[in-house]
LOTI-59330 format. One record per residue: residue in three letters; y, x, z of N, C-alpha, C, O, CB in turn. Coordinates in nm, 4 decimals. Each point is the difference from the previous one (the first is absolute). Glycine has a CB too. Layout:
["ALA",[Y,X,Z],[Y,X,Z],[Y,X,Z],[Y,X,Z],[Y,X,Z]]
...
***
This chain:
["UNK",[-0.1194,0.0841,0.0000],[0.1194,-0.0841,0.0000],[0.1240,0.0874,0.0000],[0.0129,0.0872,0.0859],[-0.1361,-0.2696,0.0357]]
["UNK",[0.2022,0.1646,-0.2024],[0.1253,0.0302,0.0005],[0.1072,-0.0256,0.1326],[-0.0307,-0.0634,0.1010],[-0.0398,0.0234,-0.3427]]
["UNK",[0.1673,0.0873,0.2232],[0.1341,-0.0147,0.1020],[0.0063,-0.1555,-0.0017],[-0.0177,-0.0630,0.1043],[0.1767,0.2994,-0.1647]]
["UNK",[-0.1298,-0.3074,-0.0762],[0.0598,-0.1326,-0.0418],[-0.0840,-0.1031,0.0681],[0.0550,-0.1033,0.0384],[0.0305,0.1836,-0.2679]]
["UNK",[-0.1996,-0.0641,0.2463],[-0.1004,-0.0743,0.0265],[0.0171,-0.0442,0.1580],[0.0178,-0.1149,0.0404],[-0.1627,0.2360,-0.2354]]
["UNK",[0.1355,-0.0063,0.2706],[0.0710,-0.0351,0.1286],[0.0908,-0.0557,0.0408],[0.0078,-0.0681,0.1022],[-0.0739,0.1852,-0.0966]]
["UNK",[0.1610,-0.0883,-0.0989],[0.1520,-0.0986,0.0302],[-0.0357,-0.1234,-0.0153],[0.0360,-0.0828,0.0837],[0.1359,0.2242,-0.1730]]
["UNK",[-0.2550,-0.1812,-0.0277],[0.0127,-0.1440,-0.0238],[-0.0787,-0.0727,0.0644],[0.0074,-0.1226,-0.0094],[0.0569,0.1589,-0.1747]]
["UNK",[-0.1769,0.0396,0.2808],[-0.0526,-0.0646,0.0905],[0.0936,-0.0363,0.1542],[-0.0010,-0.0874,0.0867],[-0.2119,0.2032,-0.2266]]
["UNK",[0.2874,0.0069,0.1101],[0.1007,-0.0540,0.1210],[0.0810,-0.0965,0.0037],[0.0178,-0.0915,0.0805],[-0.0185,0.2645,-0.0488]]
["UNK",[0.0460,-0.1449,-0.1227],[0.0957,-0.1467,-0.0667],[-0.0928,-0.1318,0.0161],[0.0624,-0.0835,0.0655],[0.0698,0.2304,-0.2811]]
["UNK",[-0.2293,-0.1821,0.1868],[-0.0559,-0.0646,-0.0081],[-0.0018,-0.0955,0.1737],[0.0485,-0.1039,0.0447],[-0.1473,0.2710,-0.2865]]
["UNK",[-0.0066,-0.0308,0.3025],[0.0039,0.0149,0.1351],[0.1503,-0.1171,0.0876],[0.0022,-0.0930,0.0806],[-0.1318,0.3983,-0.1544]]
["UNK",[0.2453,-0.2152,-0.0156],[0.1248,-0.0247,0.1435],[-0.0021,-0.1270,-0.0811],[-0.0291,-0.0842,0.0850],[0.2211,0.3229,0.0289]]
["UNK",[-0.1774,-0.3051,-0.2353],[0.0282,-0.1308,-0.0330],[-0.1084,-0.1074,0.0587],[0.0280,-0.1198,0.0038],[0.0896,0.2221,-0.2132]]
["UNK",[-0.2250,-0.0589,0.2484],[-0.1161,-0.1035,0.0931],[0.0536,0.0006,0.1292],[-0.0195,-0.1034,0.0640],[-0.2072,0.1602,-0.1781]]
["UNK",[0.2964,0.0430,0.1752],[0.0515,-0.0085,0.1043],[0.1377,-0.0906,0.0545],[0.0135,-0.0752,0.0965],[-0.1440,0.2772,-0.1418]]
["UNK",[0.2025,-0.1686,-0.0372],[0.1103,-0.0486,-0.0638],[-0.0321,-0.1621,-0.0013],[0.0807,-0.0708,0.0602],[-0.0287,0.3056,-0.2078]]
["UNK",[-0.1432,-0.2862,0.0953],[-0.0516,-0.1217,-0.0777],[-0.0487,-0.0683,0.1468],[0.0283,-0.1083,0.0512],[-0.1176,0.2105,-0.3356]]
["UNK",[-0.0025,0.0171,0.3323],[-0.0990,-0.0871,0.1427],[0.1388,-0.0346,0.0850],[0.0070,-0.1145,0.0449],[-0.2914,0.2829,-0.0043]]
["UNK",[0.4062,-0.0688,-0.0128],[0.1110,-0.0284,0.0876],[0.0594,-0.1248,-0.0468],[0.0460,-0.0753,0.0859],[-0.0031,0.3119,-0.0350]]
["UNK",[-0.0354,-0.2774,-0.2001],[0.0790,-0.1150,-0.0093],[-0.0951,-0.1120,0.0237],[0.0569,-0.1086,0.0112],[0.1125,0.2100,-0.1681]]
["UNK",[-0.2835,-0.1037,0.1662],[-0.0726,-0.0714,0.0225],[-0.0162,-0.0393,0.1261],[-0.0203,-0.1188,0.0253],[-0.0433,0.1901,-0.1968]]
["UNK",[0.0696,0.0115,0.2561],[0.0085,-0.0265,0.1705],[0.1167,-0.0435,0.0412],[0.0055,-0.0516,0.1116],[-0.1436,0.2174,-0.0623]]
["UNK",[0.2438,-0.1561,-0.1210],[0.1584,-0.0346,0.0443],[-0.0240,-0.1966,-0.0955],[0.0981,-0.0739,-0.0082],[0.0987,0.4392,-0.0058]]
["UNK",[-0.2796,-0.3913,-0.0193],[0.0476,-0.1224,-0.0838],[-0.1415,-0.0799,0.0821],[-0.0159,-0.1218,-0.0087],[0.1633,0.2217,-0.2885]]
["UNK",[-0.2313,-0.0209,0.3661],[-0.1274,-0.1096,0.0567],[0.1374,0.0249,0.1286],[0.0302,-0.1168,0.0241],[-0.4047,0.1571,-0.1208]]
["UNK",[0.4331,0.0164,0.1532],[0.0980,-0.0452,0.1204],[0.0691,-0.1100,-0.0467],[-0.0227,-0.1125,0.0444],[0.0615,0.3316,0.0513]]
["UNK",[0.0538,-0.1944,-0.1919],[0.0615,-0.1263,-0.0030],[-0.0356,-0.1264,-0.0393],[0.0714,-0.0992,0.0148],[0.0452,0.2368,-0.0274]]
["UNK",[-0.2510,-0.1358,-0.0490],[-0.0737,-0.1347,0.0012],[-0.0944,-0.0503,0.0887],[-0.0481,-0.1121,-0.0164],[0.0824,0.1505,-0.1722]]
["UNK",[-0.0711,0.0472,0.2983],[-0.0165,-0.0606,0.1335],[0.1521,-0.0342,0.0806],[0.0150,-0.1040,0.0641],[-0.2606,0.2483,-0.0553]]
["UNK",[0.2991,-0.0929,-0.0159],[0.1340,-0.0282,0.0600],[0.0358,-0.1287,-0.0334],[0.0326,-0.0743,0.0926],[0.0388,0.2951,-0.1016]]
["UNK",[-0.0702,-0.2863,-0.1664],[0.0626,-0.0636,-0.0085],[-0.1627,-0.1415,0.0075],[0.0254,-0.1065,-0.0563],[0.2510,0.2937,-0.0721]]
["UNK",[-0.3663,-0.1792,0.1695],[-0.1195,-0.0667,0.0358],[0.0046,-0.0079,0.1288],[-0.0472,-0.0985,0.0570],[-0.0761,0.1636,-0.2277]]
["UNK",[0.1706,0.0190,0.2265],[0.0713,-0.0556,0.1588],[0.1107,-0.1054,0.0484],[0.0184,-0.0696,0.0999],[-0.0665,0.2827,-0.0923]]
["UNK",[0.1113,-0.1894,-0.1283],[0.0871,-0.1273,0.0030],[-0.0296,-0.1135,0.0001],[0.0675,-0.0718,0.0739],[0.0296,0.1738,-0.1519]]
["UNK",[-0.1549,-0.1357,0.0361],[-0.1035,-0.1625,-0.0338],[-0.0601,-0.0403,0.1227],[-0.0721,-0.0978,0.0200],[-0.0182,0.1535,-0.2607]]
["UNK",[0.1365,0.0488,0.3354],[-0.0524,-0.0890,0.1211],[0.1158,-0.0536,0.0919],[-0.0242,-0.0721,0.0968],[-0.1937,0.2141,-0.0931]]
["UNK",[0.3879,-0.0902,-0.0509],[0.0473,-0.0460,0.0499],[0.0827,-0.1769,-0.0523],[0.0813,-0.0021,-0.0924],[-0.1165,0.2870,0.1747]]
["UNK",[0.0175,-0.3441,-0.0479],[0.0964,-0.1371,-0.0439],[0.1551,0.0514,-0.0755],[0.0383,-0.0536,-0.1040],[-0.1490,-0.1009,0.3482]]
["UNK",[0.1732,0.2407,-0.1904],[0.1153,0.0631,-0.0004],[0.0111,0.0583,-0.1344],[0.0925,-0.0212,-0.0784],[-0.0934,0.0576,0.3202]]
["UNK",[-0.1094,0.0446,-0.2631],[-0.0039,0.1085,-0.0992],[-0.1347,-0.0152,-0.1241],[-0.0500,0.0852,-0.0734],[0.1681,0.0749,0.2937]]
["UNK",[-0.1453,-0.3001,-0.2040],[-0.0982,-0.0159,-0.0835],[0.0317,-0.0335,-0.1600],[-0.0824,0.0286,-0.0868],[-0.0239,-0.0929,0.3080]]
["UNK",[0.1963,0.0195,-0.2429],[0.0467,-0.0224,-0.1474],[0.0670,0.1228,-0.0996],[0.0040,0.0256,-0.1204],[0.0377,-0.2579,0.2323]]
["UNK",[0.0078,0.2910,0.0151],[0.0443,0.1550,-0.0380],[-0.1312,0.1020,-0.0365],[-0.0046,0.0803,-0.0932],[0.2216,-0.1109,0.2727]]
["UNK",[-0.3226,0.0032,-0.0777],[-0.0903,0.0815,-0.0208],[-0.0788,-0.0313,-0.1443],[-0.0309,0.0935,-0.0739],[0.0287,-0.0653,0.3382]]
["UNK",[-0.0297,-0.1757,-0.3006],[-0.0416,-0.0390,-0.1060],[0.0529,0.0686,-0.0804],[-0.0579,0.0973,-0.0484],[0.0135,-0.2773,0.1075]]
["UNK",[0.2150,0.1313,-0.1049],[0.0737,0.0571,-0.1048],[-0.0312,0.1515,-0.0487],[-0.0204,0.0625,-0.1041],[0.1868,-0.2234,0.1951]]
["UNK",[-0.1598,0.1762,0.0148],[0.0064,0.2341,-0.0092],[-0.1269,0.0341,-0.0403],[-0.0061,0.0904,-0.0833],[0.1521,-0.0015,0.3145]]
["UNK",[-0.2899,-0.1578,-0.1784],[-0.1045,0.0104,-0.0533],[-0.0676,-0.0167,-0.1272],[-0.0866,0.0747,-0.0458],[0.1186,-0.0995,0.2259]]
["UNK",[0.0249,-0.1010,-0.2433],[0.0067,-0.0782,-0.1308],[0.0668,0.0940,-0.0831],[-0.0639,0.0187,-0.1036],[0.0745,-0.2556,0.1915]]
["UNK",[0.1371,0.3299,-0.0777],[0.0310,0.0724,-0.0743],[-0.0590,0.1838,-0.0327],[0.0058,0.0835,-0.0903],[0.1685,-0.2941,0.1566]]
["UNK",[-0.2285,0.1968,0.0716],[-0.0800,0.1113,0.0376],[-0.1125,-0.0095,-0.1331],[0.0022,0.0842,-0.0898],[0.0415,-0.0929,0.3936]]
["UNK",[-0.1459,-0.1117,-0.3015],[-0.0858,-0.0593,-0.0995],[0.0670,0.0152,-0.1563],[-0.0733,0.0561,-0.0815],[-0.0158,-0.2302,0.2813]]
["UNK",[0.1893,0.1398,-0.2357],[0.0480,-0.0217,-0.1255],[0.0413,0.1781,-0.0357],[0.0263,0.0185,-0.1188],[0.0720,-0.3254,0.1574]]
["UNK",[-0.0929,0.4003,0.0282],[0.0118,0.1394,-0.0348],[-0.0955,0.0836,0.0272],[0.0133,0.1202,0.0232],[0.1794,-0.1523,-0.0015]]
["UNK",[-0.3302,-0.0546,-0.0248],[-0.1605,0.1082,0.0829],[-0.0148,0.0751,-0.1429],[0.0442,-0.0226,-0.1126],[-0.2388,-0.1724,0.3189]]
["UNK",[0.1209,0.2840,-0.1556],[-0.0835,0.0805,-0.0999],[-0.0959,-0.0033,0.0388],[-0.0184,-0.0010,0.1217],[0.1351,0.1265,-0.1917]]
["UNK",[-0.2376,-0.1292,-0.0370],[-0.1258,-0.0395,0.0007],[-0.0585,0.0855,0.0511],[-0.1156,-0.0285,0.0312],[0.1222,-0.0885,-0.1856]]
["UNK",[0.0327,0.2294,0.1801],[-0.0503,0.0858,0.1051],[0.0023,0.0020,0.1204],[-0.0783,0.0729,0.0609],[0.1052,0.0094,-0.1884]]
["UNK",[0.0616,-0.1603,0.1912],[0.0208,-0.0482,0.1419],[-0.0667,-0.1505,0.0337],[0.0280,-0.0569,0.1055],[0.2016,0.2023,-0.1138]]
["UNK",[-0.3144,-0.2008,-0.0845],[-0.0663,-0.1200,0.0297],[-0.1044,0.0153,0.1336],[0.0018,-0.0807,0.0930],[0.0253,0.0226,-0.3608]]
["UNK",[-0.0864,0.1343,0.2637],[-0.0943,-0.0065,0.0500],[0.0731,0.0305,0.1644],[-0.0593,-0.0615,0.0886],[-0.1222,0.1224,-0.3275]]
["UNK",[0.2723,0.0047,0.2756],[0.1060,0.0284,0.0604],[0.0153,-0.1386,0.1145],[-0.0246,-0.0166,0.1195],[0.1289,0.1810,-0.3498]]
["UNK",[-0.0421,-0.2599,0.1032],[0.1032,-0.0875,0.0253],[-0.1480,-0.1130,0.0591],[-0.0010,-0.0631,0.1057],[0.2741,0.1300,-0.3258]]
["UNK",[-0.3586,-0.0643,0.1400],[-0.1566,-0.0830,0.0183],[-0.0458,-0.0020,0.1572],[-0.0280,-0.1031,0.0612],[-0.0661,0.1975,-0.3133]]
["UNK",[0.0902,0.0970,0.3309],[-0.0250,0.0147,0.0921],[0.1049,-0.0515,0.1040],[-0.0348,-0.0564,0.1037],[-0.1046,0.2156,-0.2131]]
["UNK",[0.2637,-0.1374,0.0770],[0.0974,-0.0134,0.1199],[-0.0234,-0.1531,0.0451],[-0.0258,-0.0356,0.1149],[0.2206,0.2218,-0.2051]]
["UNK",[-0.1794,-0.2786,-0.0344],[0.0019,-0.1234,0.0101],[-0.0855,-0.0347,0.1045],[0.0275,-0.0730,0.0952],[0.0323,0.0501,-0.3124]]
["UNK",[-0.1788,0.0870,0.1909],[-0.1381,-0.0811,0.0428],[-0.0293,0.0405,0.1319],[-0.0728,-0.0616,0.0778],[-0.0330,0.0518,-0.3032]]
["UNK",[0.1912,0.1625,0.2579],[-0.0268,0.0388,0.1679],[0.1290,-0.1121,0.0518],[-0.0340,-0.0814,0.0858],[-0.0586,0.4106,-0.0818]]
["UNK",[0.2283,-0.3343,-0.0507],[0.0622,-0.0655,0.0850],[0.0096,-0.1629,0.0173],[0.0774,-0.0820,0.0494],[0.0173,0.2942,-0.0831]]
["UNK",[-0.1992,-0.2103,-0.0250],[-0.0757,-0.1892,0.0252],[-0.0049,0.0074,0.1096],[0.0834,-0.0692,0.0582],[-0.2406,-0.0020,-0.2216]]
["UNK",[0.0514,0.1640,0.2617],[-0.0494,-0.0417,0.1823],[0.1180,0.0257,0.0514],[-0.0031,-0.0563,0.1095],[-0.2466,0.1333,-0.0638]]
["UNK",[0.3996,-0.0027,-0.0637],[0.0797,-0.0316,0.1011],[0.1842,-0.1210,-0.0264],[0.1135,-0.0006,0.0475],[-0.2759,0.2899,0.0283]]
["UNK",[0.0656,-0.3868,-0.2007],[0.1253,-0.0327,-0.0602],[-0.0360,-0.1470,0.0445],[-0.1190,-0.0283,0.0143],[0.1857,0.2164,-0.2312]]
["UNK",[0.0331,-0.2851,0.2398],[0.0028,-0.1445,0.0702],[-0.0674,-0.0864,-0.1207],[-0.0509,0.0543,-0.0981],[0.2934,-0.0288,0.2656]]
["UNK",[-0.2374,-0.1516,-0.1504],[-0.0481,-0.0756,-0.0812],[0.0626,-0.0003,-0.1404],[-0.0710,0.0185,-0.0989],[0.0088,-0.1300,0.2967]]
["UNK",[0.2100,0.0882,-0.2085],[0.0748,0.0259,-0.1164],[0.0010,0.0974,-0.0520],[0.0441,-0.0021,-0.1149],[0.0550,-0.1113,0.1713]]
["UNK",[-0.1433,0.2379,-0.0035],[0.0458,0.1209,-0.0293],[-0.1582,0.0332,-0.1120],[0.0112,0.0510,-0.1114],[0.1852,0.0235,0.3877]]
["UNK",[-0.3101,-0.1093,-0.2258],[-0.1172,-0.0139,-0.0351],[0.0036,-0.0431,-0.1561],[-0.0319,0.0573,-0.1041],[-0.0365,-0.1062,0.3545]]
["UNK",[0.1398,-0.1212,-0.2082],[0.0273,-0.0863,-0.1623],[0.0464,0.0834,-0.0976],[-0.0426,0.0282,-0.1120],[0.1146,-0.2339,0.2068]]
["UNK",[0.0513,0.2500,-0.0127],[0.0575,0.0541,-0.0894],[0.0031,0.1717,-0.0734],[0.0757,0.0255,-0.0937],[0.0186,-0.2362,0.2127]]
["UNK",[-0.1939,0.3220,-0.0551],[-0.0654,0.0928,-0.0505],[-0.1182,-0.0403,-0.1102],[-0.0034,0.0494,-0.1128],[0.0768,0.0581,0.3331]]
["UNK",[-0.1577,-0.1924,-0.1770],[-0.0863,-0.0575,-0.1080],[0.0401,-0.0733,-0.1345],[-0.0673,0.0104,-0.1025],[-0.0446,-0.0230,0.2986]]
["UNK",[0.2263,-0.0615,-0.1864],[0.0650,-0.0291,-0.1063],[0.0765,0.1447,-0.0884],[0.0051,-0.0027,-0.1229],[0.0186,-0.2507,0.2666]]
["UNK",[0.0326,0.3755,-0.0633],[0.0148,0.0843,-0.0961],[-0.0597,0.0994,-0.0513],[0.0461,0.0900,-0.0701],[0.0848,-0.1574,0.1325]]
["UNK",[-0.2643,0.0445,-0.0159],[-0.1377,0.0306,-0.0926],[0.0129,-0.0861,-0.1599],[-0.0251,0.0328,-0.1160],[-0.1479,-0.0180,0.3767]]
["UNK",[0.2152,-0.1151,-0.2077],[-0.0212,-0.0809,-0.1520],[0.1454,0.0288,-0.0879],[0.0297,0.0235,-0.1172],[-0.1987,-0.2534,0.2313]]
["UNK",[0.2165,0.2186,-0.0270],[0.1229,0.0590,-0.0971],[-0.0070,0.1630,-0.0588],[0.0381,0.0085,-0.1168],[0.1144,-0.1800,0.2714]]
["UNK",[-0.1920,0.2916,-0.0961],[-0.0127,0.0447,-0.0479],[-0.1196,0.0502,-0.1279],[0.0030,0.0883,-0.0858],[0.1547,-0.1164,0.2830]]
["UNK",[-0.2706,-0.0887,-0.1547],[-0.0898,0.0002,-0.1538],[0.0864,-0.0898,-0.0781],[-0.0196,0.0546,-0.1085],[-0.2451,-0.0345,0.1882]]
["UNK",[0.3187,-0.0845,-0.0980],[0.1251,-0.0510,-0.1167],[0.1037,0.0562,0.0020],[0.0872,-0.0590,-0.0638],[-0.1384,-0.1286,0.0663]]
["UNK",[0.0849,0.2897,0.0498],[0.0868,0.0912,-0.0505],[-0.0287,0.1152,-0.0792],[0.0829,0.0666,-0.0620],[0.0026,-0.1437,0.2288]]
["UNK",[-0.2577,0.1035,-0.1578],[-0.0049,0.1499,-0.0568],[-0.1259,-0.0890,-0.0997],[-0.0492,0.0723,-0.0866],[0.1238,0.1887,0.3204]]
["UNK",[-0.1044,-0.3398,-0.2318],[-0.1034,-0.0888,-0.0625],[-0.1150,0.0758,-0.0517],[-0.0757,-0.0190,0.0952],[0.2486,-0.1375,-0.1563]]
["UNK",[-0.2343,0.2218,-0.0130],[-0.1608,0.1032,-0.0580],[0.0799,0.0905,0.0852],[0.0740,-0.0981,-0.0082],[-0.2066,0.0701,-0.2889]]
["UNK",[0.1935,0.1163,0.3714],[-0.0105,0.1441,0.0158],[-0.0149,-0.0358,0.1502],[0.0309,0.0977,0.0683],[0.1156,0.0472,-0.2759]]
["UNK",[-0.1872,-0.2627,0.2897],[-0.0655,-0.0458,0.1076],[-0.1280,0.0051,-0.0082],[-0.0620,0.0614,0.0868],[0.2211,-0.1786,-0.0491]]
["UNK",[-0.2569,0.0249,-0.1918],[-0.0764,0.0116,0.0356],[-0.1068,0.1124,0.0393],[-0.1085,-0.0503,-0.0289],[0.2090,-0.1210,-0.0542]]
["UNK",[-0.1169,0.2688,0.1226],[-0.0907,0.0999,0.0039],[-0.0135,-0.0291,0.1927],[-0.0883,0.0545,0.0663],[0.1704,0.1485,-0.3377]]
["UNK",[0.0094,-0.2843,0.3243],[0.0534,0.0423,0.1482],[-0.0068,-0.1581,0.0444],[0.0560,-0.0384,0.1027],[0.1322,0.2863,-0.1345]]
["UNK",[-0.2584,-0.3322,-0.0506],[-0.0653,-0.1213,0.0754],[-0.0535,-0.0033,0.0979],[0.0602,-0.0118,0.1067],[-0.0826,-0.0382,-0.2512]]
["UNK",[-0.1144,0.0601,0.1337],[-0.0825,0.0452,0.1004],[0.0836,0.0257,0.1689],[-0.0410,-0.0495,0.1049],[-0.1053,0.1658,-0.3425]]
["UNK",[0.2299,-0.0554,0.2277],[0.0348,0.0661,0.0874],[0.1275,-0.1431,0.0241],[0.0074,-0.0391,0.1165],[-0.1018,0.3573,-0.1821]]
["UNK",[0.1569,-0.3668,-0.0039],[0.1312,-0.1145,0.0284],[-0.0750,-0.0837,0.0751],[0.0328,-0.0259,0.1158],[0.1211,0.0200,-0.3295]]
["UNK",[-0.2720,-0.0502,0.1516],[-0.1525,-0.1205,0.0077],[-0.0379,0.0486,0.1516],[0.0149,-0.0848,0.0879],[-0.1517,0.0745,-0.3870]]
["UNK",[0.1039,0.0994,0.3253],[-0.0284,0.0375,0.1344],[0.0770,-0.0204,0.1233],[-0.0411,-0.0446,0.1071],[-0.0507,0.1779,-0.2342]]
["UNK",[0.2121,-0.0929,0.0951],[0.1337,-0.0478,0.1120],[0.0096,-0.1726,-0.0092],[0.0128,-0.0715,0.0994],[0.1636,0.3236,-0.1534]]
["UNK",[-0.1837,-0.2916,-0.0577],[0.0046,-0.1623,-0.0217],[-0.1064,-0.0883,0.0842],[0.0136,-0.1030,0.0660],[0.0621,0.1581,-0.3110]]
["UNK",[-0.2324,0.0607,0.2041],[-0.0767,-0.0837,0.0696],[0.0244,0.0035,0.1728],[-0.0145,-0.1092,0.0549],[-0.1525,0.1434,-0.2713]]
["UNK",[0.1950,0.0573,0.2855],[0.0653,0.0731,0.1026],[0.0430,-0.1278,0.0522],[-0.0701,-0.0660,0.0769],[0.1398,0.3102,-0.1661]]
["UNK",[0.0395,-0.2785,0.0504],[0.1033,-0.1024,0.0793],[-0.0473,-0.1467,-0.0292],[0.0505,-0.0991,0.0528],[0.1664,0.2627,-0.0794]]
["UNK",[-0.3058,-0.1653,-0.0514],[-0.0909,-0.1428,-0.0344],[-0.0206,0.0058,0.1412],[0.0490,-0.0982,0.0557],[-0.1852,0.0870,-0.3130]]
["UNK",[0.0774,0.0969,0.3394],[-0.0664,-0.0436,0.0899],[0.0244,0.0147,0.1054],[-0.0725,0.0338,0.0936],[-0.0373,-0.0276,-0.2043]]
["UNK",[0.2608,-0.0405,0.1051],[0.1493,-0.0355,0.1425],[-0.0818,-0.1526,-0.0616],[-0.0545,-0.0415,-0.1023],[0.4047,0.2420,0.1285]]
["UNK",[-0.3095,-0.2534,0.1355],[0.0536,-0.1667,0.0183],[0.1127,-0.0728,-0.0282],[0.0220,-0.1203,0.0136],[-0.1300,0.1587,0.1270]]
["UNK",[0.1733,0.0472,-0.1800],[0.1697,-0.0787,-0.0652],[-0.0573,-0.0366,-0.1258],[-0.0895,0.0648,-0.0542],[0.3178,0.0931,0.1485]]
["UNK",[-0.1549,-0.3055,-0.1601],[-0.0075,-0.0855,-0.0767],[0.0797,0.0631,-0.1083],[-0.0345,0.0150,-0.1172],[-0.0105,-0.2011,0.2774]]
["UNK",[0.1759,0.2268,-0.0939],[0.1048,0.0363,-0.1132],[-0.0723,0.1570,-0.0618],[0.0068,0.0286,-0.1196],[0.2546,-0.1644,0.2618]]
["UNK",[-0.3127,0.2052,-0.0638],[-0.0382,0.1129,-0.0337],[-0.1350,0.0069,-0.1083],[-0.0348,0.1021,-0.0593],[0.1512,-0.0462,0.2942]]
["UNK",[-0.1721,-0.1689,-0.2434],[-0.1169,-0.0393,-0.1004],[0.0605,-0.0499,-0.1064],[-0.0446,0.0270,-0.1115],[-0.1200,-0.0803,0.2663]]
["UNK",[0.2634,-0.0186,-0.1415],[0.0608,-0.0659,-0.0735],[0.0713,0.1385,-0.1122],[-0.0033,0.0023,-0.1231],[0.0303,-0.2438,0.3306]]
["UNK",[0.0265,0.3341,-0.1239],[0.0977,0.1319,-0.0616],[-0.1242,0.0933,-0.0590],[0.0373,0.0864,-0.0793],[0.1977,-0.0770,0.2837]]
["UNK",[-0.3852,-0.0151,-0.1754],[-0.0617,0.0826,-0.0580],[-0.0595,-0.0582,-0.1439],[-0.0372,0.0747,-0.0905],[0.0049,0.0302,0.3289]]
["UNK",[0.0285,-0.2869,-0.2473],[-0.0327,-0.0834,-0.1262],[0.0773,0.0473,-0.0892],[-0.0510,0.0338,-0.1068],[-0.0085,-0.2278,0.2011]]
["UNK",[0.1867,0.2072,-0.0764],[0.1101,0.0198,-0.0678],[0.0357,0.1451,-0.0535],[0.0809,-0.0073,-0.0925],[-0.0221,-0.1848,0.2254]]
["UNK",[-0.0836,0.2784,-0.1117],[-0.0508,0.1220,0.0149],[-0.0559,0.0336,-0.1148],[0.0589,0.0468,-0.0974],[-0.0861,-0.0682,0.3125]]
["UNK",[-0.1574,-0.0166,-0.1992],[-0.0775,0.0084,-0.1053],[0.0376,-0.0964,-0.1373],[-0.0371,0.0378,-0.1112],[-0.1307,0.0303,0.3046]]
["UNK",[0.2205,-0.1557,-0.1814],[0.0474,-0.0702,-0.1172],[0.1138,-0.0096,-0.0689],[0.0336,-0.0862,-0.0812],[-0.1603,0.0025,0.1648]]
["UNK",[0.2212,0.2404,-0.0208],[0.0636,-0.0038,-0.0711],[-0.0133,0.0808,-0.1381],[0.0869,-0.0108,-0.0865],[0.0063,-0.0591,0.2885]]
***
């Protein structure tokens, strides 16, 4: 191997790093803003910021955005629940085929909250899959 060869593995290297850091700074602010949804106060705000969060994903952060959702189900209120599971569905109609590979994994969190006792929350996972 040449000199060149090394560099471009480095390069390579600091841009995964680079990439994993922006990635850890954007699963903060989308638990942050999935924390919101539990307050009455700050729940429409939290929607909004999340929803736009959704409309600028890269398909590389799906799986990302898939996990956060689905851990901050057990500490999010009833609305907050509805309303994380509904932006599962919004974000498979926002990115529409470059979701599907990452079903499986949406379907799993969906089936997840099927099996809360809230009405509205069954109701938010029907709605979900059909969209």
């Amino acid at each position: 191997r040449g000199p060149g060869g090394g560099g471009s593995s480095s390069n390579r290297l600091l841009g995964l790093r680079e990439s994993n850091q922006a990635l850890a700074e954007l699963k903060n602010k989308l638990e942050f803003a999935l924390s919101r949804l539990n307050d009455q106060d700050t729940q429409r705000s939290g929607v909004e910021e999340i929803r736009e969060f959704l409309q600028n994903l890269y398909p590389d952060w799906f799986p990302m955005v898939i996990g956060c959702i689905g851990e901050a189900g057990r500490n999010l209120k009833p609305f907050g629940r509805c309303e994380s599971v509904k932006l599962l569905g919004l974000m498979a109609e926002l990115h529409g085929e470059s979701v599907i590979p990452l079903l499986p994994r949406i379907l799993q969190v969906v089936l997840t909250r099927l099996q809360d006792a809230d009405l509205h929350l069954r109701e938010a996972c029907a709605e979900t899959v059909f969209r």
